[in-house]
Backbone bond lengths (Angstrom), bond angles and torsions (degrees), N, CA, C in turn:
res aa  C-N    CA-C-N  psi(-1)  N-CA   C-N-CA  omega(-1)  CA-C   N-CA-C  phi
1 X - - - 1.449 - - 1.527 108.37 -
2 X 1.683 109.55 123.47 1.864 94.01 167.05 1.436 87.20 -133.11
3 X 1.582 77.10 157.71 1.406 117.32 177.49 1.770 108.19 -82.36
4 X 1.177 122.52 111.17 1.769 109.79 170.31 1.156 103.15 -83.10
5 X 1.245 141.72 83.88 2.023 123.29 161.66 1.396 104.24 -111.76
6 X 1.178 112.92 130.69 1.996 129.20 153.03 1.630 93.17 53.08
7 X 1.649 105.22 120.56 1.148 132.63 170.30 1.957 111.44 47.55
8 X 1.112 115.36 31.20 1.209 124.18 -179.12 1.721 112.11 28.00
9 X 1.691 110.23 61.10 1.129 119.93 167.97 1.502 120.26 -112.76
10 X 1.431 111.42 144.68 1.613 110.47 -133.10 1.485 78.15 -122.15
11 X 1.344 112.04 138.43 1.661 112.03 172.61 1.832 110.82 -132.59
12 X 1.319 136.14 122.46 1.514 137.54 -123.16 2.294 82.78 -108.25
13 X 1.509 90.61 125.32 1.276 127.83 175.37 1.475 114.86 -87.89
14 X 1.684 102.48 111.68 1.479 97.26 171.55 1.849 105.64 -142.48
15 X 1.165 102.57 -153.76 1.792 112.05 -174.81 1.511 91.99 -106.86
16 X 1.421 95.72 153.61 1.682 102.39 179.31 1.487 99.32 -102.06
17 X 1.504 124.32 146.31 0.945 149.78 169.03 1.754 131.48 -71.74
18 X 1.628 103.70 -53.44 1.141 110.73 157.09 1.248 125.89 -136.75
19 X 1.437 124.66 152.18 1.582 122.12 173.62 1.449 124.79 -47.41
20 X 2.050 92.87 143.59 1.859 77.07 -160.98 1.716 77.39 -178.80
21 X 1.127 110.37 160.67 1.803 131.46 -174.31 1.300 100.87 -94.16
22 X 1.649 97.27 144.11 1.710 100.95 179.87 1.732 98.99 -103.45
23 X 1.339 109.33 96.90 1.173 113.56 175.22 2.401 120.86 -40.01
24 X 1.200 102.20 -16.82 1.444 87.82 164.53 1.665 119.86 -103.61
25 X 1.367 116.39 11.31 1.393 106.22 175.10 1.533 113.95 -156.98
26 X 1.703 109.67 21.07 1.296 122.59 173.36 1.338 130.78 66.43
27 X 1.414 108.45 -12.44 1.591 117.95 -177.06 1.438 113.42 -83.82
28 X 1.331 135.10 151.84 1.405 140.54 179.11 1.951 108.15 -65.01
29 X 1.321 85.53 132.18 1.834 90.03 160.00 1.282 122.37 -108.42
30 X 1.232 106.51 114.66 1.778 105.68 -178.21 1.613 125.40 -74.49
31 X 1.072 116.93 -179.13 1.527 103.01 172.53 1.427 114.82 -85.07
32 X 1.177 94.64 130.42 1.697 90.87 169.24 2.190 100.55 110.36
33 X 0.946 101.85 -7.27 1.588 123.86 176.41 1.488 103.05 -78.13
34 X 1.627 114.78 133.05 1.255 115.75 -177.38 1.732 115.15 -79.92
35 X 1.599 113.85 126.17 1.605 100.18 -171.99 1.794 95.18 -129.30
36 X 0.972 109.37 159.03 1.371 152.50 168.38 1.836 129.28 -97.87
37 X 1.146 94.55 143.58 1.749 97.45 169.93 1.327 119.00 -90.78
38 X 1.149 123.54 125.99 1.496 109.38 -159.30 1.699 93.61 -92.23
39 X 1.807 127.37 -164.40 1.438 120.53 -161.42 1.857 88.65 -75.79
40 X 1.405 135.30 -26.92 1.320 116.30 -172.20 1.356 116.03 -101.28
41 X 1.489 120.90 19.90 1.367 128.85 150.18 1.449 97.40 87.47
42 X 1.581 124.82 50.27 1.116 147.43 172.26 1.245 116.19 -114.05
43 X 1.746 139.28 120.08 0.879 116.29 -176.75 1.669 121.93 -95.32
44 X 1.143 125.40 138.63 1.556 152.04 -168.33 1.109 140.93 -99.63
45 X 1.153 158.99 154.45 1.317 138.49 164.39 1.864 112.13 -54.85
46 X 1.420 96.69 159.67 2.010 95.33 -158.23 2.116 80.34 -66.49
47 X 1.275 113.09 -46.10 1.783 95.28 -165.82 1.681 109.43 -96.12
48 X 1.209 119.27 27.59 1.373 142.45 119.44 1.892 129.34 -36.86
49 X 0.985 91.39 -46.76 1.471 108.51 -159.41 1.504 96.97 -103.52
50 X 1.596 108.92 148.31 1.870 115.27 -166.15 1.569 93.65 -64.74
51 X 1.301 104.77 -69.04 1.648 113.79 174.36 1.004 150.06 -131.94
52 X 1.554 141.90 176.57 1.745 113.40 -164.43 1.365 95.28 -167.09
53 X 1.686 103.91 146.40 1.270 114.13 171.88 1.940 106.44 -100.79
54 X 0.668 125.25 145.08 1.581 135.36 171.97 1.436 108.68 -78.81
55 X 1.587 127.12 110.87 1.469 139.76 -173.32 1.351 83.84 -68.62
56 X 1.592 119.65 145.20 1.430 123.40 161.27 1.627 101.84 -95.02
C-alpha cells in the first residue's frame, strides 16, 4: 500500500518493538503498533507521520 502525499516522499513503515511516545501527538506506542519516520527522522505513529511506504 502507498501513500502519495506532497512531493512523492516515501517514509518506510514498520511494527514497534518497544513502548515509547509518539512525539507528534503525545499518545503512547505500544509494541506491535504500526510506526513511521516522521520529516525529522523520529519515529511516530504510522498516521502520525505525513507519509509512508509499507515494508514488505
Amino acid at each position: 500500500m502507498i501513500s502519495l502525499i506532497k512531493n512523492l516522499n516515501y517514509i518506510g513503515i514498520m511494527k514497534a518493538k518497544f513502548k515509547t511516545s509518539c512525539v507528534e501527538c503525545g499518545d503512547q506506542i505500544s509494541p506491535g503498533k504500526e510506526i513511521a519516520k516522521n520529516e525529522s527522522g523520529t519515529w511516530v505513529h504510522k498516521h502520525c507521520a505525513p507519509e509512508a511506504l509499507e515494508f514488505a
